[in-house]
N, C-alpha and C positions, 0 to 999 in steps of 0.2 A: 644461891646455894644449889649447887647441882648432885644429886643422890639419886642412887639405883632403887627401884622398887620392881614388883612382879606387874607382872600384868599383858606405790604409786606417786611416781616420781611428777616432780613438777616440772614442766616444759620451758626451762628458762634459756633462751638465745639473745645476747648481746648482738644490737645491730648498731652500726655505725653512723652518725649525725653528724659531721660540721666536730662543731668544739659539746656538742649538749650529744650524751651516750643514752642511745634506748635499749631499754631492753622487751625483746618480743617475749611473751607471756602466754599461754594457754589458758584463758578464764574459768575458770571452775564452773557447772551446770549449773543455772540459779534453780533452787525450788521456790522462791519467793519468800521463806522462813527467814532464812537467815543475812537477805541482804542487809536489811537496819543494822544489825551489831554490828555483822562485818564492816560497813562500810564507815560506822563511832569507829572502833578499831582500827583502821586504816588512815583511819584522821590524823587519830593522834601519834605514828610512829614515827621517830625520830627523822632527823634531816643527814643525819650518818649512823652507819650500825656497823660497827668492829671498825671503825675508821675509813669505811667507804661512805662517798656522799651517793644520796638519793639519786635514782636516773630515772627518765620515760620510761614509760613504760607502752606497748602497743599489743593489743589494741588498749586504749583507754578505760579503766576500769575503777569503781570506787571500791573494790573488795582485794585487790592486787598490790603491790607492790614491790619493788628493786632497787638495789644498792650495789654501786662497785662495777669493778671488770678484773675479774670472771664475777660475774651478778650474784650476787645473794637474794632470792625472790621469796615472797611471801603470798600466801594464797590462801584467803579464809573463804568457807563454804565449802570445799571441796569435798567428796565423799566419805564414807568409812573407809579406811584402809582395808584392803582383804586380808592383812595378815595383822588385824587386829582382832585376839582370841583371849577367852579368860585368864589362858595361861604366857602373854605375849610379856616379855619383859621389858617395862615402861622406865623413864627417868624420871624423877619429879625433881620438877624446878621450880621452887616458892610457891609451893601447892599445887600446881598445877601438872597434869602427869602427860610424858611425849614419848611416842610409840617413834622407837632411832631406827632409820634404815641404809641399808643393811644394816645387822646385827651386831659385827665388826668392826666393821669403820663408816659410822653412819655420817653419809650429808646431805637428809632427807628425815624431819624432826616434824610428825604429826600429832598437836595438841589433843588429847580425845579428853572425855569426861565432862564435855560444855556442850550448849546449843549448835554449835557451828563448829566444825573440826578447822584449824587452822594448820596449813604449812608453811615450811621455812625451811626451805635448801640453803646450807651454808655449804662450797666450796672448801676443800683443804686447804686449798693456799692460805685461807683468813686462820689456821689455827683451831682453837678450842673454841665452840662457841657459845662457851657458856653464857659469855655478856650481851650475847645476841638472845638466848634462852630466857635467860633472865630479864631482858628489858621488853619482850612480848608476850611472856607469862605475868606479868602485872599488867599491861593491856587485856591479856585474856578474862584475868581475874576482872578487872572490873566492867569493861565492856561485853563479855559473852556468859548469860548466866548457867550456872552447874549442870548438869544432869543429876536425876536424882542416885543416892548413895549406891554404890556396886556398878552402878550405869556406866560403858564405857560406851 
């Protein structure tokens, strides 16, 4: 269920392999906190998301991942967003709340309110993503735990 509540783009380049598609990745800065969840979290995401199949990814990463051409990438640990403010308008997806960017027509979806900020650039071409939203906001939910209440 995807609802509006109140409340840094990730470097994803498709490079070319043979028949097996990578995608080049910018790794998020480790502070060392948050590689453990990330890395449960990354475990467990699907083998397709919005009907693209999983691709390399380079450099190799246990907190990363992509799907698709034009790639759909995901990147846990990354920083706060700077335009995340008390008054920043968040979506919540099965509890969990994603700071959309741009504001418009966002395809750059940063989970806040957890241990580990996660992103998920979804491309327009795949559509609405909600069922992208919603199938690593129950990853989030159970592999990264809350911050505490008002905490974004």
């Amino acid at each position: 269920m995807l609802k509006r509540c109140c409340g840094a783009a990730a470097a994803v380049v498709l490079v070319a392999t043979g028949c097996t598609q990578t995608v080049q990745m910018e790794p998020p800065e480790s502070n060392g906190t948050t590689d453990e969840v990330c890395a449960a979290l990354v475990a467990e995401l699907p083998d397709t998301m919005l009907g693209a199949d999983r691709a390399n990814i380079t450099p190799e990463s246990d907190v990363m991942a992509a799907w698709g051409d034009p790639p759909i990438g995901l990147r846990c640990g990354v920083p706060r967003p700077s335009t995340l403010t008390q008054d920043a308008l968040l979506e919540e997806v099965d509890g969990v709340a994603w700071l959309p960017q741009p504001q418009d027509e966002p395809t750059l979806f940063t989970a806040v309110g957890h241990s580990a900020y996660v992103e998920l650039s979804v491309p327009p071409s795949y559509g609405a993503p909600a069922a992208a939203l919603t199938t690593v906001s129950a990853l989030i939910d159970e592999h990264i735990p809350p911050l505490p209440e008002g905490v974004l």
